[in-house]
Jmol script that loads the backbone (N, CA, C; Angstrom):
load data "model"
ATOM      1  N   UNK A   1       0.845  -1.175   0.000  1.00  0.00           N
ATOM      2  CA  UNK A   1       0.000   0.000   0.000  1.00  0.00           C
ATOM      3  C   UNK A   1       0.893   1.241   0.000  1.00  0.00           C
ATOM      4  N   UNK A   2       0.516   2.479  -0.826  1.00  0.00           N
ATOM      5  CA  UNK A   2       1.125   3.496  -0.976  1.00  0.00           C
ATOM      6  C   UNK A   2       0.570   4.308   0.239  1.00  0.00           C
ATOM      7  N   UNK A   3       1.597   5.069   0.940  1.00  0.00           N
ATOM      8  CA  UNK A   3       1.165   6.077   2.147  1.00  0.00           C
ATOM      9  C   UNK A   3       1.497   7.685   1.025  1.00  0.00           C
ATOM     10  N   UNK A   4       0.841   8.333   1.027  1.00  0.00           N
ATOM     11  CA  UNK A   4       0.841   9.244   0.221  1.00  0.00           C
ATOM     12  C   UNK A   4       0.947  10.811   1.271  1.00  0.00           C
ATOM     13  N   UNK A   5       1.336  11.825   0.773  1.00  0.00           N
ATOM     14  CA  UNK A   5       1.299  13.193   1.537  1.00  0.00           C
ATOM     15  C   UNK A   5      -0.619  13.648   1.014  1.00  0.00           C
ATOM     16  N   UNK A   6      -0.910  14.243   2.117  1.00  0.00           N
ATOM     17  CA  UNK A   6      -2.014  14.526   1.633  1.00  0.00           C
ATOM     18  C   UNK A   6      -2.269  16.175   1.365  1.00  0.00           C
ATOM     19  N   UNK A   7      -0.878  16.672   1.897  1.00  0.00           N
ATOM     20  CA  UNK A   7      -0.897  18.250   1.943  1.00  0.00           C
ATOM     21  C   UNK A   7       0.880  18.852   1.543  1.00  0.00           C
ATOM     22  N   UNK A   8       1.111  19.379   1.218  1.00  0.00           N
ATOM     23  CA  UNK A   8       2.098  20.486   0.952  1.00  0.00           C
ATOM     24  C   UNK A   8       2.884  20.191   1.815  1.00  0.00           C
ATOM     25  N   UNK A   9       4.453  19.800   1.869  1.00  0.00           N
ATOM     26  CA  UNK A   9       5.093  20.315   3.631  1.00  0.00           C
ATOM     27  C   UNK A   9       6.708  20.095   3.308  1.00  0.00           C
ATOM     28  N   UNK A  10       7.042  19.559   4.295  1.00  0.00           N
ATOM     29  CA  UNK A  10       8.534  19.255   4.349  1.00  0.00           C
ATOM     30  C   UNK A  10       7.856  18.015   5.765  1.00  0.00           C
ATOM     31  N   UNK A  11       9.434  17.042   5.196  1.00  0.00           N
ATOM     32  CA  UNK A  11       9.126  16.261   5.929  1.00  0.00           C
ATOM     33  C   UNK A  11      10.079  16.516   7.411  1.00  0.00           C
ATOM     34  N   UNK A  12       9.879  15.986   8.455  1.00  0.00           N
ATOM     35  CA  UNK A  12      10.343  16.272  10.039  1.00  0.00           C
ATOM     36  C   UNK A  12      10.774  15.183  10.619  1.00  0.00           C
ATOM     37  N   UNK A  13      10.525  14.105  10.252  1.00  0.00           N
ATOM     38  CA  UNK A  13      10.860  13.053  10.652  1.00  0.00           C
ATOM     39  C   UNK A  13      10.281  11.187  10.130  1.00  0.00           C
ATOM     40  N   UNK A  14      11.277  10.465   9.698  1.00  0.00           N
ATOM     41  CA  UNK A  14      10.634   9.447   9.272  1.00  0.00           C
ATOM     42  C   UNK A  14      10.969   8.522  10.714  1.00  0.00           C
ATOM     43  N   UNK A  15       9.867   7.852  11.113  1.00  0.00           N
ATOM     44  CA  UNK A  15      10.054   7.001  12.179  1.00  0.00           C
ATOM     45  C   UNK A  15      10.004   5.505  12.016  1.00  0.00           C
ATOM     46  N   UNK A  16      10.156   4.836  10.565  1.00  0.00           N
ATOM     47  CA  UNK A  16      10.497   3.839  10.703  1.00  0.00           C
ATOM     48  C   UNK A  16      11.378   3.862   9.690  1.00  0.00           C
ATOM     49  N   UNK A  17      11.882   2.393   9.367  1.00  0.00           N
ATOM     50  CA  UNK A  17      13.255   2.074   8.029  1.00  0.00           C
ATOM     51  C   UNK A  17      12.646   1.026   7.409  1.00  0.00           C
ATOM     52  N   UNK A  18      13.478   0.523   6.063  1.00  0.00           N
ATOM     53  CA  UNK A  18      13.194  -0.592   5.496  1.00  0.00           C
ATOM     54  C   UNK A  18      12.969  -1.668   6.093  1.00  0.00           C
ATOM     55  N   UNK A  19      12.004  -2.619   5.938  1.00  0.00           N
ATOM     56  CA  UNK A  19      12.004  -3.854   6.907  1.00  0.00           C
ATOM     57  C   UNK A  19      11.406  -3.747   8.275  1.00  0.00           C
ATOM     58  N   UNK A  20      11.235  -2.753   8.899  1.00  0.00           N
ATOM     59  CA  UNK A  20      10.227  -2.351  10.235  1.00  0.00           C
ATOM     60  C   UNK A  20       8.987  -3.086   9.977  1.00  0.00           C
ATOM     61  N   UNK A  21       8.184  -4.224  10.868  1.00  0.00           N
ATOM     62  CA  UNK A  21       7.504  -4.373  10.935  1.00  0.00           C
ATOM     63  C   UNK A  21       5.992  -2.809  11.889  1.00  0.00           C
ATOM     64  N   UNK A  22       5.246  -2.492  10.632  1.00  0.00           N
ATOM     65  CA  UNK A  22       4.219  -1.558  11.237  1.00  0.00           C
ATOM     66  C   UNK A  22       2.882  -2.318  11.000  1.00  0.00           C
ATOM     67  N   UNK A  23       2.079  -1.326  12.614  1.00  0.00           N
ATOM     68  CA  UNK A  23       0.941  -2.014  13.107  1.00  0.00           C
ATOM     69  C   UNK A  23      -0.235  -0.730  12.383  1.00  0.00           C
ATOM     70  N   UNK A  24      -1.807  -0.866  11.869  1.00  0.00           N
ATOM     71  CA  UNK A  24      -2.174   0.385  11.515  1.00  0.00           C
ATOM     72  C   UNK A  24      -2.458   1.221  12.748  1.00  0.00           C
ATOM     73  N   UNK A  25      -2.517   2.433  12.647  1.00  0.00           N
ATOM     74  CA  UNK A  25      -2.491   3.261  13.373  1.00  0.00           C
ATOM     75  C   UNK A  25      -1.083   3.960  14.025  1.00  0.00           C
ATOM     76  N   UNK A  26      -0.117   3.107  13.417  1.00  0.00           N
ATOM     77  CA  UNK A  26       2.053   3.283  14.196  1.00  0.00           C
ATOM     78  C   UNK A  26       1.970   5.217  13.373  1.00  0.00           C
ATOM     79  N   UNK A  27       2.393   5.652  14.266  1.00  0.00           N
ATOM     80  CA  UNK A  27       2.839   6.981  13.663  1.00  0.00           C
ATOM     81  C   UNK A  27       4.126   6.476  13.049  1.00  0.00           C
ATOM     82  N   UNK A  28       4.502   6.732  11.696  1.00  0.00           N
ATOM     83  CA  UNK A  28       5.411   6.103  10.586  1.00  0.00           C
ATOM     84  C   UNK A  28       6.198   7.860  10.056  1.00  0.00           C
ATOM     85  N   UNK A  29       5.267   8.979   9.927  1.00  0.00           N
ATOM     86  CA  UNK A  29       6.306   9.987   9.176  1.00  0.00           C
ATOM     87  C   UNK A  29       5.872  11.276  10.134  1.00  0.00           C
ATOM     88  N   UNK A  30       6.444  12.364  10.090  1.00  0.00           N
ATOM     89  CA  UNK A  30       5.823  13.580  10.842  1.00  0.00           C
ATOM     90  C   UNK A  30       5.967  14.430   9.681  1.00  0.00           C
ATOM     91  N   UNK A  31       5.383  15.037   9.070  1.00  0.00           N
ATOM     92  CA  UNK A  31       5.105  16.275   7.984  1.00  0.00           C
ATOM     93  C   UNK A  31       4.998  17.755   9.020  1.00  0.00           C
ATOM     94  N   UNK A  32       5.494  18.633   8.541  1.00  0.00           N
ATOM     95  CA  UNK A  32       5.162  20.179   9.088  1.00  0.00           C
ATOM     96  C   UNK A  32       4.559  20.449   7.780  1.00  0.00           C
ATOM     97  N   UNK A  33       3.404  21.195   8.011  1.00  0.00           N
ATOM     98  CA  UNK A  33       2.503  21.752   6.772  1.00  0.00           C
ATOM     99  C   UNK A  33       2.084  23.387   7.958  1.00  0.00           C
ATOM    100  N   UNK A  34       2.263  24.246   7.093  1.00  0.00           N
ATOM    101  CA  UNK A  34       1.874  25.242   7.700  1.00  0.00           C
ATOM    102  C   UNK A  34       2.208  25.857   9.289  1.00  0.00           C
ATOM    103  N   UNK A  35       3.518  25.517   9.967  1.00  0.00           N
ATOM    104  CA  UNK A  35       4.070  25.816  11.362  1.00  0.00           C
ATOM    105  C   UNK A  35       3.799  25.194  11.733  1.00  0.00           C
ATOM    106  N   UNK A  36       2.816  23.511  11.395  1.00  0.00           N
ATOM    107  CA  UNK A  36       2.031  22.564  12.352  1.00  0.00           C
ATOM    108  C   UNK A  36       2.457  21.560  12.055  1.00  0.00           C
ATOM    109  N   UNK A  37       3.146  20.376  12.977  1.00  0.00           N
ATOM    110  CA  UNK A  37       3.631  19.089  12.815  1.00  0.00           C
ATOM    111  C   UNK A  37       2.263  18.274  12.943  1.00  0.00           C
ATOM    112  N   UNK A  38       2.534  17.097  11.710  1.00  0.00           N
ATOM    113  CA  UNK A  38       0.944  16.431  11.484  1.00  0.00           C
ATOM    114  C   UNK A  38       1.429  15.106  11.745  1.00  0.00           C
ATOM    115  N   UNK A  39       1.546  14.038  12.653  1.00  0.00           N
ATOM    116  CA  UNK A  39       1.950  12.664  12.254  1.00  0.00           C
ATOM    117  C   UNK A  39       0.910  11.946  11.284  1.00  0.00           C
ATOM    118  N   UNK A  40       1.921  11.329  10.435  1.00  0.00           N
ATOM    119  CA  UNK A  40       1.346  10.043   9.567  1.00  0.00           C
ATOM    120  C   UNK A  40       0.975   8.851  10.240  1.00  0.00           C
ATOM    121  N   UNK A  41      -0.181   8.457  10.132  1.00  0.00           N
ATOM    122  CA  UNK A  41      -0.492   7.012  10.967  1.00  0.00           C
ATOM    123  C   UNK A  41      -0.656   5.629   9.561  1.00  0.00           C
ATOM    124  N   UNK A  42       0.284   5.101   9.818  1.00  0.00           N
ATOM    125  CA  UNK A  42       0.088   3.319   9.004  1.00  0.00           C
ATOM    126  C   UNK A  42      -1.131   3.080   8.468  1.00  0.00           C
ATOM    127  N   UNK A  43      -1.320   3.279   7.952  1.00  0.00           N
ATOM    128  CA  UNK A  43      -3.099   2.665   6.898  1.00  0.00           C
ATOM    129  C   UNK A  43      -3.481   1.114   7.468  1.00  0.00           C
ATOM    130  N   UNK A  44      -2.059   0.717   7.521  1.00  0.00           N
ATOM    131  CA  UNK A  44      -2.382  -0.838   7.625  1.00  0.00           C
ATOM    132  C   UNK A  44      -1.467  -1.358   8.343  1.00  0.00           C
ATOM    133  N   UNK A  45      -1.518  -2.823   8.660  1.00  0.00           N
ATOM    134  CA  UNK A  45      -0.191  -3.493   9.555  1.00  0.00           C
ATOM    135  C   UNK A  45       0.511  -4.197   7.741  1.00  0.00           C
ATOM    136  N   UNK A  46       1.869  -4.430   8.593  1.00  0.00           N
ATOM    137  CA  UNK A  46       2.543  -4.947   7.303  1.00  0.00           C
ATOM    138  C   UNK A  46       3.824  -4.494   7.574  1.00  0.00           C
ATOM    139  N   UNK A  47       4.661  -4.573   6.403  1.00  0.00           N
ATOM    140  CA  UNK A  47       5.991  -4.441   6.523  1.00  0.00           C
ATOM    141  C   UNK A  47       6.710  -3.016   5.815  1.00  0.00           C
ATOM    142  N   UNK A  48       7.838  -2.004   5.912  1.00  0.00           N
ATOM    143  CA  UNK A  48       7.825  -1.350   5.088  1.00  0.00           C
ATOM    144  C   UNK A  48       9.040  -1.820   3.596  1.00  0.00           C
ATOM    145  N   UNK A  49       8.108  -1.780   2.971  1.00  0.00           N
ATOM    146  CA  UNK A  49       8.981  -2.148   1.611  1.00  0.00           C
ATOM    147  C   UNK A  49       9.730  -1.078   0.823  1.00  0.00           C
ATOM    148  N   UNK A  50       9.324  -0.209   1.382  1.00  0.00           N
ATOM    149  CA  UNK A  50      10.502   1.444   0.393  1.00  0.00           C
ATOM    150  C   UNK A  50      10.135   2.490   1.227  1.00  0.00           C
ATOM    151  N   UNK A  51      10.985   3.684   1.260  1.00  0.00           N
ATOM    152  CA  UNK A  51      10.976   4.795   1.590  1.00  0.00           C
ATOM    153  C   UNK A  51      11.215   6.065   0.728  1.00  0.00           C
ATOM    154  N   UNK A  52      10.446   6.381  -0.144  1.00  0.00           N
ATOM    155  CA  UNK A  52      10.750   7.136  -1.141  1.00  0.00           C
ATOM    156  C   UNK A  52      11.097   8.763  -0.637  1.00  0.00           C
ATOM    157  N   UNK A  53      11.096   9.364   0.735  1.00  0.00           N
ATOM    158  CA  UNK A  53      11.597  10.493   0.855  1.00  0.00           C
ATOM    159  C   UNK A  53      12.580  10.789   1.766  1.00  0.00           C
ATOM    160  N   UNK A  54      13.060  11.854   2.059  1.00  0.00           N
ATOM    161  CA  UNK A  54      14.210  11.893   3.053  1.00  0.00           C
ATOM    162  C   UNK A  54      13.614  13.072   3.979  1.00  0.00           C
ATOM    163  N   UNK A  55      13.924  12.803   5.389  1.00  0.00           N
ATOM    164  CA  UNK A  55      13.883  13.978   6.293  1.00  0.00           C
ATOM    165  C   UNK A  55      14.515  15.698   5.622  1.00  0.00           C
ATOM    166  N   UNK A  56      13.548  16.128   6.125  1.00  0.00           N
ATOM    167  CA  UNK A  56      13.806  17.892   5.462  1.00  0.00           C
ATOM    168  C   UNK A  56      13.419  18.080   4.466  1.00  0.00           C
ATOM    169  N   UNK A  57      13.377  17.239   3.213  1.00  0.00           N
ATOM    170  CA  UNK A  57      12.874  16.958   2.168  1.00  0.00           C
ATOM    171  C   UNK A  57      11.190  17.846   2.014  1.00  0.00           C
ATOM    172  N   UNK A  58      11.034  18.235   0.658  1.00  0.00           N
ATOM    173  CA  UNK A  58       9.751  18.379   0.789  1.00  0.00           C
ATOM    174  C   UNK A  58       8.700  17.922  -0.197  1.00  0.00           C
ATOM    175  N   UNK A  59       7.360  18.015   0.036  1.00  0.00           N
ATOM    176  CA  UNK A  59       6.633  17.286  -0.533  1.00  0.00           C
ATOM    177  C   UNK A  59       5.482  17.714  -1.285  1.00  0.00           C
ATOM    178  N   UNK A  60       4.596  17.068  -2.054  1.00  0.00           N
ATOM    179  CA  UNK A  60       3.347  17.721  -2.422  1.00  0.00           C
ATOM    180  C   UNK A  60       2.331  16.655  -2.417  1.00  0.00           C
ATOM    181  N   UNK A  61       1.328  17.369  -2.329  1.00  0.00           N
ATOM    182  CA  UNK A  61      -0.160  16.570  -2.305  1.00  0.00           C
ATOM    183  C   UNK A  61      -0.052  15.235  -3.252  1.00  0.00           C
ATOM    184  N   UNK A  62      -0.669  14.101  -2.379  1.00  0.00           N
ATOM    185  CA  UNK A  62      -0.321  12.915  -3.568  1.00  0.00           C
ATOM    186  C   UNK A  62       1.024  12.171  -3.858  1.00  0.00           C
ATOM    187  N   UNK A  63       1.777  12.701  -3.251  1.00  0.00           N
ATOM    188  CA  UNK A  63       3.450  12.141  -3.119  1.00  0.00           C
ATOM    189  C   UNK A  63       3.572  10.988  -2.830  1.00  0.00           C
ATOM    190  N   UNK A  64       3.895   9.904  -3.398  1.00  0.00           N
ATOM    191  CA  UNK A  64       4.271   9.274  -2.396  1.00  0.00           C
ATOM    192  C   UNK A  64       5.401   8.871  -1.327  1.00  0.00           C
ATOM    193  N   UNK A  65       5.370   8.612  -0.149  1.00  0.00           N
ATOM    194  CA  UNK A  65       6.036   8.967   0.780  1.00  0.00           C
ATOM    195  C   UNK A  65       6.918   7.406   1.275  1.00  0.00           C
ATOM    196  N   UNK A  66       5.758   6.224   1.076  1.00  0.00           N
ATOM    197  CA  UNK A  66       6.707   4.862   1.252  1.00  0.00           C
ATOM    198  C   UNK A  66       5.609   4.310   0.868  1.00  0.00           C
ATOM    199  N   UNK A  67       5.858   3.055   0.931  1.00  0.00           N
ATOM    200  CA  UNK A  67       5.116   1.921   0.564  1.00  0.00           C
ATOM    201  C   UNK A  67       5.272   0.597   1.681  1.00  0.00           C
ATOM    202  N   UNK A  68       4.139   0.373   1.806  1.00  0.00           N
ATOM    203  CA  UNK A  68       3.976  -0.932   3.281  1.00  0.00           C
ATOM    204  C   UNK A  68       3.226  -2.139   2.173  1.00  0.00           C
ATOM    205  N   UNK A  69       4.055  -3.136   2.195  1.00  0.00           N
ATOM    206  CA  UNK A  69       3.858  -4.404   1.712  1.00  0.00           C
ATOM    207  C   UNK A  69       2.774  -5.524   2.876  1.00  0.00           C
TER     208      UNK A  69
END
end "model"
wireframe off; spacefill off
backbone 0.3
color backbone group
């Protein structure tokens, strides 16, 4: 499953790595959009299979951000 940005930002922090087993609901990325840190929550349980962005990095609507196998 693709975890996607759903808003404009820079990213603040990725909290897991390749191979991390995540549960749904695991806060997985922190986005700042607008002076406001937003955590990303796991869609699903599963594994992470890629990380397509880097901390500080920034993003746009629809991005995708990693992918959970």
């Amino acid at each position: 499953m693709e975890v996607k940005a759903k808003m404009p930002g820079k990213v603040m922090a990725i909290n897991v790595n390749v191979g991390d087993a995540v549960t749904k609901g695991q806060r997985i990325i922190v986005l700042e959009a607008m002076k406001m840190e937003t955590p990303l929550p796991s869609p699903c349980d599963g594994t992470v299979a890629d990380i397509k962005v880097v901390a500080g990095g920034k993003v746009n609507p629809g991005q995708v951000l990693m992918v959970i196998e």
